[in-house]
KOLGU-688002 format. One record per residue (C-alpha): residue in three letters; x, y, z. Coordinates in Angstrom, 3 decimals, m for minus. Example, Ala and Ser with C-alpha at 12.3 -4.5 7.8 and 13.67 -1.06 7.14 Angstrom:
BEGIN
{type ALA	xx 12.300	yy m4.500	zz 7.800}
{type SER	xx 13.670	yy m1.060	zz 7.140}
//
This chain:
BEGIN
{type UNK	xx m121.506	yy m28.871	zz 2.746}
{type UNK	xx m120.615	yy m32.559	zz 1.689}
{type UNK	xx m119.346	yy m35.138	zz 5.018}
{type UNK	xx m120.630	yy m32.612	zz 7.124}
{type UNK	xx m123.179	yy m33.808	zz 9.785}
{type UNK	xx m126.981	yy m32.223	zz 9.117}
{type UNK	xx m126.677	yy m30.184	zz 12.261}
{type UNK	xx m123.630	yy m28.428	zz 10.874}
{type UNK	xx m124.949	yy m28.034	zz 7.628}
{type UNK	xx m127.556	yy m26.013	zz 8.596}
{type UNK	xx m125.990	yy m23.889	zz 10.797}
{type UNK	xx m123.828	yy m23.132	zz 7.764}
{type UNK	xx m126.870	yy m22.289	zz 5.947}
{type UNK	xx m128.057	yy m20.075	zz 9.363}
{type UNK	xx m125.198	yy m17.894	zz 8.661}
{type UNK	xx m124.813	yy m17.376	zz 5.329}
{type UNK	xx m128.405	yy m16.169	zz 5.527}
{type UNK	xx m127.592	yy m14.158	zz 8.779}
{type UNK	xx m124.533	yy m12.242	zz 6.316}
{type UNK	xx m127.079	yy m11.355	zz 3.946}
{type UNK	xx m127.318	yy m7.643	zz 5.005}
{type UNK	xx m125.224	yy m4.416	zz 4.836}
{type UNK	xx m123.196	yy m4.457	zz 8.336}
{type UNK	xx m121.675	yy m1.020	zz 10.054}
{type UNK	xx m119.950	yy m0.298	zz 13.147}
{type UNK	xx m122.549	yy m0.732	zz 15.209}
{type UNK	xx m123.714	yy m4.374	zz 13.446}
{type UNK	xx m120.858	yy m5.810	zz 12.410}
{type UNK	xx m121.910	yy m9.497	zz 13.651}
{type UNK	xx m123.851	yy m12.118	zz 12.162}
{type UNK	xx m127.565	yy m10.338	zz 11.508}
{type UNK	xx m130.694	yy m11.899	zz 13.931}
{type UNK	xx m133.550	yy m11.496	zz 12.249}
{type UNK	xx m137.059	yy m11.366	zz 14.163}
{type UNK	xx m137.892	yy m14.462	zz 15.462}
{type UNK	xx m137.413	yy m16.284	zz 19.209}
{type UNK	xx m133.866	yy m16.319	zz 18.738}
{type UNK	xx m131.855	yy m13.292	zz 20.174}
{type UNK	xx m128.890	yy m11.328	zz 18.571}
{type UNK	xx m126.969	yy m12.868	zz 21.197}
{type UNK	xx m127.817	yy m16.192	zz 20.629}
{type UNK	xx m127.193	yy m15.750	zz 17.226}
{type UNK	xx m123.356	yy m14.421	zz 18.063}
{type UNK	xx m122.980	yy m17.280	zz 20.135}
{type UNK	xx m123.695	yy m19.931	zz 18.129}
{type UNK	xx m121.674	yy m18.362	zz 15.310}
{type UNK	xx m119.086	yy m18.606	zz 17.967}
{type UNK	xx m119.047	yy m22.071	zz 18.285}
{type UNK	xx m119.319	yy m22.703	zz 14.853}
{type UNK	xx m116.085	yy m20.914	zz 13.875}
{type UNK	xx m114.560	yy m22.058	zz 16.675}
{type UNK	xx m115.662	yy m25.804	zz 16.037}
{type UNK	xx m112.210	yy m27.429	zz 15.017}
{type UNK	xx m114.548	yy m30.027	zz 12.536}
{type UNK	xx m115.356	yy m26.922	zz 10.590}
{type UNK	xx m112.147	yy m26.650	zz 8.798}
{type UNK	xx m111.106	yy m23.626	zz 5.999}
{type UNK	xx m111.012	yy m26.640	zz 2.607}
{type UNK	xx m114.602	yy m27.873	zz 3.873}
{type UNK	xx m116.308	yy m24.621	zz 3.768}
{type UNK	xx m114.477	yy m23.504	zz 0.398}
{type UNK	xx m116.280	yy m26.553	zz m0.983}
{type UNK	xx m119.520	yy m24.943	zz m1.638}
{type UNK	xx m118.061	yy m22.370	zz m3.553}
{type UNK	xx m116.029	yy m24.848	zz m5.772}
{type UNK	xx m119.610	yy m26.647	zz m6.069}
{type UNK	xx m120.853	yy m23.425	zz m7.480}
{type UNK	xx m117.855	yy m22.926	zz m10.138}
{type UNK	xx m117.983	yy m26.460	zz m11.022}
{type UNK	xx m121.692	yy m25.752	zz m12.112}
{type UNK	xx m120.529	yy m22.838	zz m13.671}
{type UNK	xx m118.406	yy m24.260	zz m16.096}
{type UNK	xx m121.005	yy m27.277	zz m16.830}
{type UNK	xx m123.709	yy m24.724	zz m17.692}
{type UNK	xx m120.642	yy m22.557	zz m19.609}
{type UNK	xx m118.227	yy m25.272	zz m20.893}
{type UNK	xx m116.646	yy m23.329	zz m23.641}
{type UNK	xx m116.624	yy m19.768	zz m21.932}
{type UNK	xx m112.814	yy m18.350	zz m20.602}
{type UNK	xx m112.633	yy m18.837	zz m16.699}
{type UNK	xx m110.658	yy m15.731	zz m15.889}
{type UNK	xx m108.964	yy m16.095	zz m12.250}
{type UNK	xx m107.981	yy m13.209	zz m10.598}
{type UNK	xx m105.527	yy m13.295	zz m8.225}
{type UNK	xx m105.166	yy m10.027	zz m5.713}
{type UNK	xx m104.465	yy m9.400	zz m2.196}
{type UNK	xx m105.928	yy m6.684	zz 0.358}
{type UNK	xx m104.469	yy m5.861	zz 4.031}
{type UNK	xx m107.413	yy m6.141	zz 6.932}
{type UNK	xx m106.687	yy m3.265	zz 9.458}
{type UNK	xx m107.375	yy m3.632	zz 12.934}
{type UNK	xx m105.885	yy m1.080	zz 14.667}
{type UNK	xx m107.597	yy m0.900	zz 17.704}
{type UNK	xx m108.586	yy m4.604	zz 18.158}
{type UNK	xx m105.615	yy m5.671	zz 20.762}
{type UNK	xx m107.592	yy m9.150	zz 21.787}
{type UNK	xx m106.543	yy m10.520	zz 18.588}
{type UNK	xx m103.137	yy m11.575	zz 19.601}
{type UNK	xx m101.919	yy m12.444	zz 16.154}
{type UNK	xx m102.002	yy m9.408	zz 14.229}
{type UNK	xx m99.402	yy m8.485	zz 12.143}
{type UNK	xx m97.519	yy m5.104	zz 11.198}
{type UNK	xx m98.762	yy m3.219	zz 8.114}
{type UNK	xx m96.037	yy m0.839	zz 8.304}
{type UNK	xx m96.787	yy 1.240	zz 10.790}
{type UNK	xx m96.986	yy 0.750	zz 14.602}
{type UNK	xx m100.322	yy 1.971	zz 14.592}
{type UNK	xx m101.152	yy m0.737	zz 11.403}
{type UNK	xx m101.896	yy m3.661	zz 12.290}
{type UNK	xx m104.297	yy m6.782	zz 11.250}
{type UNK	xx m104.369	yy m9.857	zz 8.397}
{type UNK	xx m103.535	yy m10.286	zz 4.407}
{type UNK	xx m106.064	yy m11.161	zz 2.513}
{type UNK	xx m105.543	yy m13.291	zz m0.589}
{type UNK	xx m108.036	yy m13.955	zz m2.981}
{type UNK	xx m108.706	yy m15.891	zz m6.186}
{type UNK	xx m111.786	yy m14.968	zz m7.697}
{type UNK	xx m113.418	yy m16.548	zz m10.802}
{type UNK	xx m114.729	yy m14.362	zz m13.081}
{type UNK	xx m116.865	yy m15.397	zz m16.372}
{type UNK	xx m114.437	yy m14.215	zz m19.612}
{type UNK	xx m117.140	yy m13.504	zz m21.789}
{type UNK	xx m118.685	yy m10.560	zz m19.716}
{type UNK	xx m117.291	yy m9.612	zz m16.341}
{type UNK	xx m119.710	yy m11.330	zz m14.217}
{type UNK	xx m117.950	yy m12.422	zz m10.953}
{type UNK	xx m118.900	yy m15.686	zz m10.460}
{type UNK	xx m117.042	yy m17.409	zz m7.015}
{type UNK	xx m114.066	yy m17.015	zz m5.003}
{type UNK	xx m112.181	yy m20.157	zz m5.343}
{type UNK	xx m109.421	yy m19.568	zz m2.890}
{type UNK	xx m109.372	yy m17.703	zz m0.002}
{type UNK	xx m106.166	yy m17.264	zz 2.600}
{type UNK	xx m105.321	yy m15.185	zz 5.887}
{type UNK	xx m101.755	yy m14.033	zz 6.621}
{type UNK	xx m101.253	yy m13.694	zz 10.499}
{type UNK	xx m98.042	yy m13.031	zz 12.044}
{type UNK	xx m97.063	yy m16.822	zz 12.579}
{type UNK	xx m99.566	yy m18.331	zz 10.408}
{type UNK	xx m101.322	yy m18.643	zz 7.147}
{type UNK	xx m104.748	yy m19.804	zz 7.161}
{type UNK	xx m105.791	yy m21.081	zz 3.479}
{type UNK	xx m108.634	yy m23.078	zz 1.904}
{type UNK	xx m106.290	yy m24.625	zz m0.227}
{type UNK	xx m104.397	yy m28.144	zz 1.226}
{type UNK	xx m101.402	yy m27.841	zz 1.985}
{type UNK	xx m101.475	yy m24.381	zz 3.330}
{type UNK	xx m98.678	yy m21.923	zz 1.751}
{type UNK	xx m95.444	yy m21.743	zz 3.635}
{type UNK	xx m95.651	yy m18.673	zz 5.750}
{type UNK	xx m91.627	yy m18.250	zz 4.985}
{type UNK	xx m92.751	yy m18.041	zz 1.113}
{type UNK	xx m93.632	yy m14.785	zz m0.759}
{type UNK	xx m97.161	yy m14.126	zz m2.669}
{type UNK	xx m95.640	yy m15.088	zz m5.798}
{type UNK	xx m93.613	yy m18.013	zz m4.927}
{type UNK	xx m97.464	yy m18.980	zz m3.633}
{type UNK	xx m99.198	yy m18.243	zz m6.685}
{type UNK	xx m97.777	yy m21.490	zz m9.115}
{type UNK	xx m99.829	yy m23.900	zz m6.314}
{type UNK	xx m102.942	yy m22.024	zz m6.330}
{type UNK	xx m102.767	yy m22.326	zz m10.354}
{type UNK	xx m102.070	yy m25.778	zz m10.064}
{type UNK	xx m104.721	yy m26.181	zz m7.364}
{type UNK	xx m107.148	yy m24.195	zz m9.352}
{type UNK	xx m106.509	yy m27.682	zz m12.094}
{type UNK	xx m108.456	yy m29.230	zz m9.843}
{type UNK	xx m112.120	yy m27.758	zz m10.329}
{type UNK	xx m112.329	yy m29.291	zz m13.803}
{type UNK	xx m112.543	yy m25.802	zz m15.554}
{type UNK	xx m110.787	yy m27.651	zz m17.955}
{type UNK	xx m108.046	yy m25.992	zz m19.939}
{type UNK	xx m109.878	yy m22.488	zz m20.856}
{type UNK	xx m108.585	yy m20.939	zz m17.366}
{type UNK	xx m106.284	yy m17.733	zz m17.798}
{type UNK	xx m104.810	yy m16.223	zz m14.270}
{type UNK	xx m104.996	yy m12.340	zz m14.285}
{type UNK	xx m102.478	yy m10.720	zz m11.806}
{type UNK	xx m101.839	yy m7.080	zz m11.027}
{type UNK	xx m98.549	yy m5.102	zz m11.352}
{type UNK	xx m96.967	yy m7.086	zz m8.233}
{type UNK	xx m96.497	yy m10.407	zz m10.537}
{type UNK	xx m94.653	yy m8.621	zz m12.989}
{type UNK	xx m91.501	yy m11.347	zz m12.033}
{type UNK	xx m88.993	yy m12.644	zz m14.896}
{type UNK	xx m88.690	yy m15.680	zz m12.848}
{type UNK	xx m91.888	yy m16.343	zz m11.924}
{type UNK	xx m93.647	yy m15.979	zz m15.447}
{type UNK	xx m90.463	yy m18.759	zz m16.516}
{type UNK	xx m92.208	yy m21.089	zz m14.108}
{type UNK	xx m95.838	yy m20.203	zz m15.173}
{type UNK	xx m94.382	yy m21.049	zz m18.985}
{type UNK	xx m92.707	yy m24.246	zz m18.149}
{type UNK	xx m95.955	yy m25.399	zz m16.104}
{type UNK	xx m98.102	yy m24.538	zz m18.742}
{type UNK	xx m99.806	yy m21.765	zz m17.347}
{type UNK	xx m101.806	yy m19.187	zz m19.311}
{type UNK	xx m101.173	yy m15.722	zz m17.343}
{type UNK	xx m102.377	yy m12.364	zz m18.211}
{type UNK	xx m100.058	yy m10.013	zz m15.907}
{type UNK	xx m99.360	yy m6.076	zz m15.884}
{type UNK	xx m95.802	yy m5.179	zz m16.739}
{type UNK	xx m93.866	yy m2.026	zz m15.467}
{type UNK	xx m93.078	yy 0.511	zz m18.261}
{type UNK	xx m89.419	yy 0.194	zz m17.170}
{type UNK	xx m89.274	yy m3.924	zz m18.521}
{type UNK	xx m86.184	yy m4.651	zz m20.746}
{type UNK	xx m87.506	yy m6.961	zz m23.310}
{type UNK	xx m85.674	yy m8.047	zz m26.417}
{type UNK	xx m88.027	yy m6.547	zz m29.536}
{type UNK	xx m87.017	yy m6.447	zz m33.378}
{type UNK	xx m83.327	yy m7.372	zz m32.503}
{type UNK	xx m83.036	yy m4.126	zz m30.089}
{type UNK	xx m83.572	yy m4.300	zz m26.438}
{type UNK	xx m85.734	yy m1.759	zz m24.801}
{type UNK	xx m87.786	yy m0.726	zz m22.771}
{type UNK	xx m91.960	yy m1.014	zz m22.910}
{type UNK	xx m92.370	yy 2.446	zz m21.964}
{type UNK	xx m90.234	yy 2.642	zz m25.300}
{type UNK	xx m91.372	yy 0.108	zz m27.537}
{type UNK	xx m95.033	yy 2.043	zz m26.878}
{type UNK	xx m93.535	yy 5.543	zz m28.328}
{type UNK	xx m92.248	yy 3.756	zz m31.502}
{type UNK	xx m95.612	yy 1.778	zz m31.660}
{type UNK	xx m97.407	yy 4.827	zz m31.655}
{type UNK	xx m95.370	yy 6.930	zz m33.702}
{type UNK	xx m95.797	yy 4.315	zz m36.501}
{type UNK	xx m99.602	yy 4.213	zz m36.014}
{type UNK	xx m99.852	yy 1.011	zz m34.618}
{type UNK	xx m102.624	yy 1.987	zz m32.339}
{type UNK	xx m106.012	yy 1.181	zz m33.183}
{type UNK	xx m109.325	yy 2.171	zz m31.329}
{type UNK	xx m111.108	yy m0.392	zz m29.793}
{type UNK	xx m113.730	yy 1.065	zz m27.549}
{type UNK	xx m115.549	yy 3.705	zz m24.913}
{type UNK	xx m114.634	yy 2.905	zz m21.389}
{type UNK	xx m114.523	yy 4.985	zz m18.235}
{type UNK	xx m112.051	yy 6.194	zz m16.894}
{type UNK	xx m112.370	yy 8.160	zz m13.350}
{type UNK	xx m116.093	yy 8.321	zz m13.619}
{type UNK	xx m115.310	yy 10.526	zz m17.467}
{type UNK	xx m115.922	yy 8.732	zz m20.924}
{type UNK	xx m112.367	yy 7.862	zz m22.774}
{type UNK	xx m111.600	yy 6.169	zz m25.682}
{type UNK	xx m109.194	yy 2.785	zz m25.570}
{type UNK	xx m106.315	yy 1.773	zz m28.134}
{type UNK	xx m104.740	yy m0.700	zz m28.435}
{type UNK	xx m101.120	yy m2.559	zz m30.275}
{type UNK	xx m100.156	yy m6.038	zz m30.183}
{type UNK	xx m96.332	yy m7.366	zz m30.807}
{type UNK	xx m94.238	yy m9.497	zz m29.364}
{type UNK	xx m91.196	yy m9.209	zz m27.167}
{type UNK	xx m88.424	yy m11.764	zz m25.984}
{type UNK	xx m87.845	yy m11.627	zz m22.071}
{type UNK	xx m84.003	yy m13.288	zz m22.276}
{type UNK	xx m81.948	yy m11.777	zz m19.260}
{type UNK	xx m81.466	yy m13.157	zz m16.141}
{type UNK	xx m83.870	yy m12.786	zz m13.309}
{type UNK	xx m83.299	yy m10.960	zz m10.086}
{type UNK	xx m83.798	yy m13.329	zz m7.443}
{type UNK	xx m84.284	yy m12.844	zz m3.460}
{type UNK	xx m80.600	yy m11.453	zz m1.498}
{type UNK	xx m80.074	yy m9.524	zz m5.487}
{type UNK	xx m79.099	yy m12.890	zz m6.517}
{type UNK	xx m78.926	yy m13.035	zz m10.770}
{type UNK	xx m80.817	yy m16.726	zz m12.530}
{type UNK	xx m80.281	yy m17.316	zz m15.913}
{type UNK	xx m82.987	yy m19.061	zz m17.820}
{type UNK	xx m84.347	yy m19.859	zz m20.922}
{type UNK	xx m85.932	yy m16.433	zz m23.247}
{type UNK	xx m89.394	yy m16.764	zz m23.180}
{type UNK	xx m91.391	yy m14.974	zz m26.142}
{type UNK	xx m95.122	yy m13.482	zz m25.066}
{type UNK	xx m97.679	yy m11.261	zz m26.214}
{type UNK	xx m97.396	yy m7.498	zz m25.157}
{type UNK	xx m100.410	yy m5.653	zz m26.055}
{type UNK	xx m100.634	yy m2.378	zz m24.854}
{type UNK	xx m103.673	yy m0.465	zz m23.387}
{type UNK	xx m103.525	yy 3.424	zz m24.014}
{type UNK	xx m106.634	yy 5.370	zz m22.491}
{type UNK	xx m107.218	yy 8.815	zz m24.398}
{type UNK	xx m109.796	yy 11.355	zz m23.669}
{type UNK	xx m111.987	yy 13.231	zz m26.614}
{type UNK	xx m108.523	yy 15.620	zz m27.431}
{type UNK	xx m106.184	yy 12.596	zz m27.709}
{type UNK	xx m104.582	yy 13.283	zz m24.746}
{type UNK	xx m103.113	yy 9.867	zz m22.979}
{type UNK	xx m104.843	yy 9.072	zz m19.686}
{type UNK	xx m103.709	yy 5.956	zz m18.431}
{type UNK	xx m101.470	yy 3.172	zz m20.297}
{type UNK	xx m100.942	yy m0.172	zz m19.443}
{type UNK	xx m98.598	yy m2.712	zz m20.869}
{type UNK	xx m99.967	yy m6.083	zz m20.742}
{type UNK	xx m97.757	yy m9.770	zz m20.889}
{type UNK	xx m99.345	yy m13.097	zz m21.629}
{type UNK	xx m98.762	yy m16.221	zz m23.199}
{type UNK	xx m102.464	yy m16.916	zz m24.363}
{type UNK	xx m102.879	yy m17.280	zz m28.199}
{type UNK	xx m106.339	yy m18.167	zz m28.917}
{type UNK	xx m107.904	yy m14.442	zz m28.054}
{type UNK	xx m107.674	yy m10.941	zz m29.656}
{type UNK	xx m105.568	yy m8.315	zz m28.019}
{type UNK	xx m108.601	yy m6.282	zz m27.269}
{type UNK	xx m110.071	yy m9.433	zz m25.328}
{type UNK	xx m106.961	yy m9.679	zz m23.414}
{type UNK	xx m107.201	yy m5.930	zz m22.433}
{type UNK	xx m110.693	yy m6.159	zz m21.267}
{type UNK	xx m109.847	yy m9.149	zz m19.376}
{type UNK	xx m107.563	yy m7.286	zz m17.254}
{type UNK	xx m110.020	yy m4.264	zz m17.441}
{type UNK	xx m112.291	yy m6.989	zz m15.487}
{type UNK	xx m109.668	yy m7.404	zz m12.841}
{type UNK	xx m111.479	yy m4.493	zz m10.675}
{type UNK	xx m113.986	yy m7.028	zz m10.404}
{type UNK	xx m111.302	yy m8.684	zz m7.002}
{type UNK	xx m111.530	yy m4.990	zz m5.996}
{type UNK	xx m115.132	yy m4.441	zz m5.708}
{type UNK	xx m114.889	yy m7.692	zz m4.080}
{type UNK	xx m112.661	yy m6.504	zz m1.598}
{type UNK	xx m114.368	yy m3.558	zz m1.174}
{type UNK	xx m118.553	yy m5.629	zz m0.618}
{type UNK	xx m116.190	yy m7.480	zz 2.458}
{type UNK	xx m115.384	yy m4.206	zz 4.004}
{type UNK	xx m116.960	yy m0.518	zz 3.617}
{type UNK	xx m119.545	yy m1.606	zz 1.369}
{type UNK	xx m121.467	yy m4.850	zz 2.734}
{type UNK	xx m119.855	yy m6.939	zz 5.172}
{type UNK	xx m117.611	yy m4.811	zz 7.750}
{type UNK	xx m114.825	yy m7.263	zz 8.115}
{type UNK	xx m112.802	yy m5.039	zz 9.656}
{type UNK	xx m115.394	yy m4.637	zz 12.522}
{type UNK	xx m115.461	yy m7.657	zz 13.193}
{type UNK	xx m115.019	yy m9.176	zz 17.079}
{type UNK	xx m113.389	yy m12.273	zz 16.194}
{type UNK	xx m110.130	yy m12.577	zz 18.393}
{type UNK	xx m108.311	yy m15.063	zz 15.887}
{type UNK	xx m107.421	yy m14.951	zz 12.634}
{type UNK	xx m108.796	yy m18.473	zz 11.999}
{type UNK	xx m112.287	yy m17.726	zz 12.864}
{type UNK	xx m111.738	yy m14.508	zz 10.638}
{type UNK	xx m110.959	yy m16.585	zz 7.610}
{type UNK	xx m114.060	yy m19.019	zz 8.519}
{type UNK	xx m116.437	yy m16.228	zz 8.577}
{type UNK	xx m115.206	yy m14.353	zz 5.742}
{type UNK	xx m115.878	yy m17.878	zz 3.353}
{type UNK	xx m119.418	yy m17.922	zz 5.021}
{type UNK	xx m119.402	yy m13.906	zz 3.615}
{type UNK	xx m118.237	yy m14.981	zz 0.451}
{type UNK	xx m121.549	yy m17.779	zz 0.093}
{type UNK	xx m123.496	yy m14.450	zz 0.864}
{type UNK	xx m121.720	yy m12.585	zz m2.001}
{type UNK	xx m121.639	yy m15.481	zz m4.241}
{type UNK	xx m125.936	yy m15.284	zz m3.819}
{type UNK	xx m125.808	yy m11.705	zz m4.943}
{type UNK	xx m123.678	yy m12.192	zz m7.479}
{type UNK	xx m125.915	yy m14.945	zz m9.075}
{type UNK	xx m128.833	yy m12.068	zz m8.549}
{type UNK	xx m127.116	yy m9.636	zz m10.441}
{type UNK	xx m126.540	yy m11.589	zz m13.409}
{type UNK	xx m129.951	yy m13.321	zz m13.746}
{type UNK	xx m131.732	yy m12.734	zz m17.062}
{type UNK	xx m135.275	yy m14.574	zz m16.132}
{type UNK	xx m138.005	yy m11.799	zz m16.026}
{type UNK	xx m139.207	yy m12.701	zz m13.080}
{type UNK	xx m135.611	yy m12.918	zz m11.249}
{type UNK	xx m134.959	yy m9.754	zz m12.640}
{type UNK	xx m138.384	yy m8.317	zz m10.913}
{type UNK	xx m137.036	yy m9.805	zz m7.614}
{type UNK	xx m133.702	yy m7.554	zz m7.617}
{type UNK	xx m135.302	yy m4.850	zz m8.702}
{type UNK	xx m137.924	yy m4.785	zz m5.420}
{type UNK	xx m135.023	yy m5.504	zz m3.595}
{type UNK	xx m133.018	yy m2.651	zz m4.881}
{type UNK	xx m136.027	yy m0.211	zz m3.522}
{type UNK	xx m135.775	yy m2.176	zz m0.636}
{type UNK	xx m132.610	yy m1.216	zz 0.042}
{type UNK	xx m133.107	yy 2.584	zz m0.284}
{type UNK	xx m129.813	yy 2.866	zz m2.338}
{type UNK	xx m129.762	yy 5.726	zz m4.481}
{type UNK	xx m128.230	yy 4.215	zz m7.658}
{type UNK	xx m126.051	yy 6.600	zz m10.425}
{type UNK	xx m127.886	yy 7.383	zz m13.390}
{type UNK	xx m128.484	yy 4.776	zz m15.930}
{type UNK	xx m127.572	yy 1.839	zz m13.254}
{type UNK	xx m130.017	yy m0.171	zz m12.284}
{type UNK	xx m128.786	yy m2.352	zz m9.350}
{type UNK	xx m125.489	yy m2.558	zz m7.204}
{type UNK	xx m124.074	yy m5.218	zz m5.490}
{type UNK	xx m124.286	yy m3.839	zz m2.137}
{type UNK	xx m128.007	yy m2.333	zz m3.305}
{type UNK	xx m128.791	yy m6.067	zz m3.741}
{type UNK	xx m127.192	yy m7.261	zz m0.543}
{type UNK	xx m128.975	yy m4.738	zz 1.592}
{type UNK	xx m132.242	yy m5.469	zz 0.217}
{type UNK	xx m131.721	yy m8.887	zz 0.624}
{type UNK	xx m131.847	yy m8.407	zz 4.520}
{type UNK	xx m134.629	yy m6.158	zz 4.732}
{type UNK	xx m136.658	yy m8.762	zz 2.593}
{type UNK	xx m135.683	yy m11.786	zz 4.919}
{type UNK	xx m136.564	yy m9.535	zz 7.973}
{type UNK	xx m140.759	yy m8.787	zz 5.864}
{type UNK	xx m140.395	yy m12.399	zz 5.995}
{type UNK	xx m139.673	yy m13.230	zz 9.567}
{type UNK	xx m141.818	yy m10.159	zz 10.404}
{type UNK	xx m144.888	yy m11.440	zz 8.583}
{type UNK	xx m144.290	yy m15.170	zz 9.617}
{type UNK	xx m144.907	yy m14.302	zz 13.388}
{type UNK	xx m147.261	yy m11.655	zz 13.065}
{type UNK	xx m150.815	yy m11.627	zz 11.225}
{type UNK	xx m151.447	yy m8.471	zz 8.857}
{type UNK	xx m153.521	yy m6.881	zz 11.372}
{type UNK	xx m151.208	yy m6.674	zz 13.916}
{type UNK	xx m148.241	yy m5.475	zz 11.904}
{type UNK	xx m151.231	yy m2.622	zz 10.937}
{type UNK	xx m151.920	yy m1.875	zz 14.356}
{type UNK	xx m148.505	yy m1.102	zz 15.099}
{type UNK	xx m148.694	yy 1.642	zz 12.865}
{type UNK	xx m150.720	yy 3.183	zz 15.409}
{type UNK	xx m146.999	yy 4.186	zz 17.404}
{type UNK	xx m145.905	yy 6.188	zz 14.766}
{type UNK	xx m148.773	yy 8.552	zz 15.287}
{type UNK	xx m146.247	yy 10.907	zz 16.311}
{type UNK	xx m145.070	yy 11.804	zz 13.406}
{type UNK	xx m148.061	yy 12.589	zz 11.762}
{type UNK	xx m149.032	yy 16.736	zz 13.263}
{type UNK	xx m152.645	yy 16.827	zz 14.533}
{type UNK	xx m154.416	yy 18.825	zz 11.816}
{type UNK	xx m157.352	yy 19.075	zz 14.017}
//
């Protein structure tokens, strides 16, 4: 961490280490491994870090703009594809954290969180999250300076993290892949006039302007097809089956007015993009999913764009390594949502780690995740060799062998075999 005293530094470097493990219920705070140090004197000095008002939210996101900034120095012509997505922390039963906001429901309650994750364009790998932010009831907590206006909607937010994103020097090969939810007339006007390259899913229901007609894409996809514009461009899954992906390209005029907040109607200049359209089959031809994708980037193939948005579930499996599948945040005891957003960047270092595990290609790092994969005990599906949560669990139990063998000699950690005698029946 950069203008950070050494004593904080390393504390910093305490933790991320300490969020190297699988948490639960039952261990949902910052891991203790063996050593003089207790689990609660590990919890409280997390506590005063997080609670330490020098350790603000833009000083520990800089680590993980260090590690994109190397990134794109070791990959300087590769796409940088960031994914913007958002996921709702519940905490339900947590009534000490006084600034919980409504999900809905009056039994709903807890944060927003708002990622931007940077994902390598020419396979998938995730690579950082660049921007992180925390919606509370009265505030919004953001690594990004200035914070968003809490009055302000996701997607009026969106067009400053882009413009903030300028800042990393991943140069001009950046295209920002968005979910459903940005599917705005008004918004994708302002991504266009700011020079923006987008990648965003459309509704079927869009009235676009297409060979001098204006229809819908749910429409322009059943005359595309019924002309044979569709051509096959690979095997994917699909709900754990094997399907087969098509694909058409054209492109459409967006020229009405956009619907603005109060149903208020904004004329604006027609903006011409790409629509290339994603239609999942199985073996008998039979249409499984569709999706109709809008962009303004020129330089790719349509197929490249639809994989690109294939690797948004990247942000989800993101989501889902904070939460049921590595980290627990919504376990955790932190009473503010301030300290929540401070320990869930020192959680994102830890997945970062992993990350860079899983896409090693050196023999010998490739060994490594593989012992800790056994490690781990995760049973992995057939054909997979390693998981990000496999890799995150075995992480812990190989700093703990560590720690274990650092303050005890081998023939004391073999004597203590000798209490598990029990298990073994006397055959005698």
């Amino acid at each position: 961490m950069p203008a950070v005293e050494p004593r904080l530094q390393n504390r910093y470097a305490i933790l991320v280490q300490q969020h190297l493990h699988g948490a639960g219920k039952a261990n949902a705070g910052p891991g203790a491994p063996p050593g003089p140090n207790s689990a609660f004197a590990a919890t409280q000095a997390a506590w005063r870090f997080l609670h330490n008002q020098r350790v603000t939210l833009p000083l520990l996101v800089e680590p993980l703009h260090e590690v994109a900034r190397l990134w794109r120095t070791e990959n300087a012509t590769a796409w940088a594809l960031l994914i913007h997505d958002w996921s709702a922390l519940s905490y339900p039963t947590h009534p000490s954290k006084k600034d919980r906001k409504s999900h809905g429901s009056k039994f709903s309650r807890g944060y927003d969180l708002g990622s931007v994750l940077l994902v390598d364009g020419r396979n998938g790998d995730p690579v950082a999250p660049v921007e992180m932010e925390l919606r509370t009831a009265q505030d919004i907590y953001s690594t990004r300076t200035p914070a968003p206006c809490h009055d302000h909607s996701r997607l009026d937010n969106l067009l400053p993290a882009m413009q903030a994103a300028q800042g990393l020097g991943l140069t001009e090969r950046v295209v920002h892949v968005i979910d459903r939810e940005a599917d705005s007339l008004a918004h994708y006007r302002d991504w266009e006039a700011n020079r923006r390259c987008f990648l965003v899913r459309a509704g079927e229901g869009r009235y676009v302007r297409w060979q001098d007609e204006e229809l819908t894409l749910a429409q322009i996809q059943q005359q595309l097809q019924a002309q044979g514009a569709f051509c096959r461009s690979r095997e994917v899954t699909y709900r754990g089956q094997m399907a087969v992906q098509h694909i058409a390209e054209t492109a459409v005029t967006l020229d009405r007015p956009a619907w603005q907040p109060r149903k208020q109607r904004l004329p604006g200049e027609p903006i011409t993009l790409r629509l290339v359209i994603s239609r999942v089959c199985n073996e008998r031809g039979q249409t499984l999913a569709v999706w109709y994708l809008l962009s303004n980037v020129e330089a790719v193939a349509a197929e490249t764009l639809a994989l690109w948005y294939y690797w948004r579930w990247r942000i989800e499996s993101f989501f889902k390594l904070l939460k049921s599948a590595g980290h627990a945040v919504e376990q955790w005891q932190q009473e503010s949502g301030e300290a929540i957003a401070k320990r869930l960047l020192v959680a994102a270092m830890a997945c970062t780690l992993v990350w860079k595990l899983e896409r090693a290609t050196k023999p010998e790092v490739i060994t490594f995740r593989d012992f800790l994969v056994r490690l781990s005990g995760r049973q992995m599906k057939y054909g997979t060799t390693h998981t990000a949560p496999a890799v995150l669990a075995g992480l812990w139990v190989y700093l703990v062998m560590l720690d274990a063998v650092e303050l005890h000699s081998f023939e004391e950690l073999q004597a203590m075999k000798t209490h598990l005698s029990f298990i073994r029946p006397d055959t005698g």
